[in-house]
C-alpha positions in Angstrom: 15.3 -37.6 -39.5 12.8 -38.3 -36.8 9.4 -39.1 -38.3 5.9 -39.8 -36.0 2.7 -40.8 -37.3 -0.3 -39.5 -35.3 -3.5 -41.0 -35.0 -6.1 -41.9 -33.3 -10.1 -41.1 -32.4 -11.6 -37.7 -33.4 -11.8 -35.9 -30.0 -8.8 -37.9 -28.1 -7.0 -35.0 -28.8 -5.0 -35.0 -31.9 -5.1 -31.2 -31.9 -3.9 -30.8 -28.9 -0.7 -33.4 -29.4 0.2 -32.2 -33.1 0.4 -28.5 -31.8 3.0 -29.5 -29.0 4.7 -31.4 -31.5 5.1 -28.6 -33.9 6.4 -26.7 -30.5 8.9 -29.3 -30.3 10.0 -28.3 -34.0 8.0 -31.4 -36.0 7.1 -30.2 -39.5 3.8 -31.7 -39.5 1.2 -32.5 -41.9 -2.7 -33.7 -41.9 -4.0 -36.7 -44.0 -1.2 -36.9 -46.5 -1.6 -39.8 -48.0 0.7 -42.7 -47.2 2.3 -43.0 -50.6 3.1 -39.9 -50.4 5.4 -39.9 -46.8 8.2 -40.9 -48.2 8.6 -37.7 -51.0 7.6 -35.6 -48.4 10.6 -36.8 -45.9 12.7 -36.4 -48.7 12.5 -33.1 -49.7 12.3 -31.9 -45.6 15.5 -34.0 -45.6 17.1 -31.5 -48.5 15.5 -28.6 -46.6 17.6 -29.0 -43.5 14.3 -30.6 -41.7 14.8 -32.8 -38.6 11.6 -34.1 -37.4 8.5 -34.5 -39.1 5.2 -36.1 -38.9 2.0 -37.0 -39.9 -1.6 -36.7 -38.6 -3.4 -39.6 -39.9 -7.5 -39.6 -39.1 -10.5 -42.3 -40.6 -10.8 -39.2 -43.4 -7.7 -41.0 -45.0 -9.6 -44.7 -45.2 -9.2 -44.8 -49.0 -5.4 -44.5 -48.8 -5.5 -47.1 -46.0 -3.7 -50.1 -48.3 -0.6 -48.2 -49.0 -0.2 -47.3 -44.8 1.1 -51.1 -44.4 4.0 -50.7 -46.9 4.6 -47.1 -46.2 4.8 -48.8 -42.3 7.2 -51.2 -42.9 9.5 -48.7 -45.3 9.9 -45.6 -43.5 9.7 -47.1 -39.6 7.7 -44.0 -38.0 7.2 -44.0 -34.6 3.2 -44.1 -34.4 1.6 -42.6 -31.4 -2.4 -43.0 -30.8 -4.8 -41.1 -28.8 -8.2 -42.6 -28.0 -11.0 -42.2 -24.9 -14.0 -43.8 -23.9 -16.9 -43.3 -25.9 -19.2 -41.2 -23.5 -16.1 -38.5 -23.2 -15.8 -38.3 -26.9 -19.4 -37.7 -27.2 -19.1 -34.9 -24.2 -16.3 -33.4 -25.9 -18.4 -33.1 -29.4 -21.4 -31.9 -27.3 -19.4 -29.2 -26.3 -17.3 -28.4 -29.2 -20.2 -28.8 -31.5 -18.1 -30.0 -34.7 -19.4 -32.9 -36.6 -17.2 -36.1 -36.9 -15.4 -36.9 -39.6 -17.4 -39.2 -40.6 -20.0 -37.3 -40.4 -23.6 -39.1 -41.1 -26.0 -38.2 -37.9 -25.3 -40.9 -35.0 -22.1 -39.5 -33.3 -22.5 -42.9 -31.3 -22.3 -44.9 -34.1 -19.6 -42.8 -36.1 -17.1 -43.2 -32.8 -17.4 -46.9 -33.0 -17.2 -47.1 -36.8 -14.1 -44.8 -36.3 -12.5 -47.2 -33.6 -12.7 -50.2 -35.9 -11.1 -48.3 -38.6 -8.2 -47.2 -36.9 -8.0 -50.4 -35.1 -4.9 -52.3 -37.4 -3.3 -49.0 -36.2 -3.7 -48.9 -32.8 -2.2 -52.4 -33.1 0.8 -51.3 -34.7 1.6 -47.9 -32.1 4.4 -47.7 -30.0 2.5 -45.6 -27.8 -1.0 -45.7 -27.0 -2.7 -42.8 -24.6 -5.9 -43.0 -23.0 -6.7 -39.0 -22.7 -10.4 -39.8 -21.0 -8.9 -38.5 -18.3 -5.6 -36.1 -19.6 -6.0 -32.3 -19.0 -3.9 -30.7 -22.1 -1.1 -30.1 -19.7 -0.8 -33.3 -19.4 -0.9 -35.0 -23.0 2.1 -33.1 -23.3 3.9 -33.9 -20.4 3.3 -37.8 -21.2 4.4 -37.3 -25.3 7.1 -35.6 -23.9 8.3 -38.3 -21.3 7.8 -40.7 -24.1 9.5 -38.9 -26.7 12.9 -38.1 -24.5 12.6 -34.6 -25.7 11.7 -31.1 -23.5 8.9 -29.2 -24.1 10.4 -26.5 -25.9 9.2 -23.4 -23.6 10.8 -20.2 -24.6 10.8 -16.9 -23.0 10.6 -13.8 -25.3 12.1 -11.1 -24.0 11.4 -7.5 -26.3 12.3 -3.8 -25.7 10.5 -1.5 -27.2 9.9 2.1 -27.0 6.4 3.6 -25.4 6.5 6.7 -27.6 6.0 3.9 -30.5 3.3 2.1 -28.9 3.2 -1.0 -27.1 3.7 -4.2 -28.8 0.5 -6.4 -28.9 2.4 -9.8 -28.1 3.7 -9.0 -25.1 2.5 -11.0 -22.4 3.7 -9.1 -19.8 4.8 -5.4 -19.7 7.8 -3.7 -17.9 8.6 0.0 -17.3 12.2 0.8 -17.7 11.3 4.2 -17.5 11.9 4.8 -13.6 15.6 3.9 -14.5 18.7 7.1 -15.6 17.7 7.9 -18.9 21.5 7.9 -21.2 19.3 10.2 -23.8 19.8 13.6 -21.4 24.4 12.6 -21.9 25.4 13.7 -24.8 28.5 11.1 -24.7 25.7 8.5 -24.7 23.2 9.4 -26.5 24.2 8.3 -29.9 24.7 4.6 -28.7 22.1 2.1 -27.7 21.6 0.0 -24.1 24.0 -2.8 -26.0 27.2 -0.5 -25.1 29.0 -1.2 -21.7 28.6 2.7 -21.1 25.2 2.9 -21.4 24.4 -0.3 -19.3 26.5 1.4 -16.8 25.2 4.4 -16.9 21.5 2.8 -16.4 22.9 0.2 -13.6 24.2 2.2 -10.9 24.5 0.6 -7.5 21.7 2.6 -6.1 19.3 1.5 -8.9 19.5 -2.3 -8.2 17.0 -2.7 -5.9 14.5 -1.8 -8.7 16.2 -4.0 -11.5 16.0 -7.0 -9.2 12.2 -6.1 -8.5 12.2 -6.5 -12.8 13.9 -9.5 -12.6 11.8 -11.5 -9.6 8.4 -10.5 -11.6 10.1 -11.8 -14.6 10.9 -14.7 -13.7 7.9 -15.4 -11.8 5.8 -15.1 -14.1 7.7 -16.8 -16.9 7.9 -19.7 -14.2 3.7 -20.2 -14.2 3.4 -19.5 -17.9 5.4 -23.0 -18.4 4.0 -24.7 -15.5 0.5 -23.7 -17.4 2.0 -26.0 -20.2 2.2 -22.6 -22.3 5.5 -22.9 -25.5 6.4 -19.4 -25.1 5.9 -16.2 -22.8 6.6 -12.7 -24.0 7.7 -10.0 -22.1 7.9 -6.5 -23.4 10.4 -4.0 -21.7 10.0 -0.1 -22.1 11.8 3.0 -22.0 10.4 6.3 -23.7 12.3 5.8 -27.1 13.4 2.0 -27.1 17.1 2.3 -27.6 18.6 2.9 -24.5 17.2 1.9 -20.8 15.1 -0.6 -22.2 17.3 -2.5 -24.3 19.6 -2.6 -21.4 17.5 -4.2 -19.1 16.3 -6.8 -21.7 20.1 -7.9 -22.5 20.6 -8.2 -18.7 17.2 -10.2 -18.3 18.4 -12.7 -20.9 21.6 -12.8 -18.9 20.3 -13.5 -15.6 17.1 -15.8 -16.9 19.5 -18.0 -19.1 20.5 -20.5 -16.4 16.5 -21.2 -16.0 14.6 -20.9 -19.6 15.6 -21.3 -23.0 15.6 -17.2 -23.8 15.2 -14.8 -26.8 15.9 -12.0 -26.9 15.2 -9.0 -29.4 14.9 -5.3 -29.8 11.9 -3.0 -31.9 13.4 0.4 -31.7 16.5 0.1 -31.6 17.5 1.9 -34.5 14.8 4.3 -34.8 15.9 8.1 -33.7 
């Protein structure tokens, strides 16, 4: 099992990194106490769990004399955020939340914090300065150290307008323009998975209008993940869901494989 301990200052962002890293498929936890790490790998271990992690802030001080042991046993890879003291204090201004150590002089908490966490930083493997990181990229740079991909996936989801739309999507195509299988009594009983049906919907003089489905797609799956975004939805429609638009979705996935790690699913399919 991979296991990474993130720490560092309140406002270096911590948030930020732990979400990508849960992206990235790390079962991760906030302040668990260092005596407890070891339990807690165990049992993700049993559960099929590959990588986990914990999020270790100053709020955790009092468990701070087990964290050289628990160091020393389990081998984490430790990561550590921090930023000058004038951006942390800009980033509270705007954010308005109180430190964690909360006691009136943010000033004086940020230092207080620093010292703290500073047998830490001396132990990381990796150490970011995110003073001047945009969110984009504190991922790109725990993802470069990490060796591992930034997980982006592309949803792609038929669905059927007489059933409504589905709130997810990010992005919503109209399959309807397409030859509708429902008015063939031969097709209408299957679904757009059959090789009938997909050829009944892509005849030759209909591609133009697939391929205008497939650039939009694509394009805008393409700035979703250079926008540092883990997943894009887009939603395909047909008037009942089980024919046109599941068709074009399969066919999506097809062509949009070679470029994004896809998903692919279907609402209606089985409804009449």
């Amino acid at each position: 099992m991979r296991f990474l301990v993130l720490s560092g200052l309140s406002g270096a962002g911590k948030t930020t990194a732990k979400g990508f890293l849960e992206d990235l498929g790390y079962f991760m936890v906030d302040n668990l106490p260092p005596r407890l790490w070891k339990p807690l790998l165990e049992e993700l271990k049993n559960r099929g769990v590959e990588r986990a992690g914990v999020v270790l802030d100053a709020r955790a001080l009092a468990f701070f004399p087990d964290l050289e042991e628990a160091l020393r046993e389990l081998r984490p890879t430790v990561v550590y955020l921090e930023a000058r003291p004038e951006v942390l204090l800009r980033r509270y201004n705007l954010t308005r939340r109180l430190h964690p150590l909360g006691a009136g002089n943010l000033m004086r908490e940020i230092g207080q914090e620093r010292e703290i966490l500073s047998a830490l930083r001396e132990k990381a493997h990796l150490v970011l300065d995110t003073s001047e990181l945009s969110p984009r990229a504190l991922k790109e740079a725990l993802a470069r150290f990490l060796g591992e991909e930034a997980g982006f996936i592309l949803r792609l989801l038929s669905f059927g307008f007489k059933w409504g739309p589905p709130q997810e999507a990010d992005l919503v195509l109209d399959a309807r323009p397409l030859p509708n299988p429902h008015y063939d009594p031969l097709l209408k009983p299957k679904t757009g998975l059959d090789p009938e049906v997909r050829a009944y919907v892509f005849r030759e003089e209909e591609e133009p209008f697939y391929r205008a489905l497939l650039a939009v797609a694509g394009l805008s799956a393409e700035g979703a993940r250079k926008e540092g975004r883990a997943f894009y939805t887009v939603a395909v429609g047909c008037t009942g869901g089980r024919h046109r638009s599941v068709a074009v979705a399969e066919r999506l996935a097809e062509d949009l494989s070679g470029r994004f790690r896809v998903e692919v699913s279907h609402r209606d399919v089985e409804k009449e």
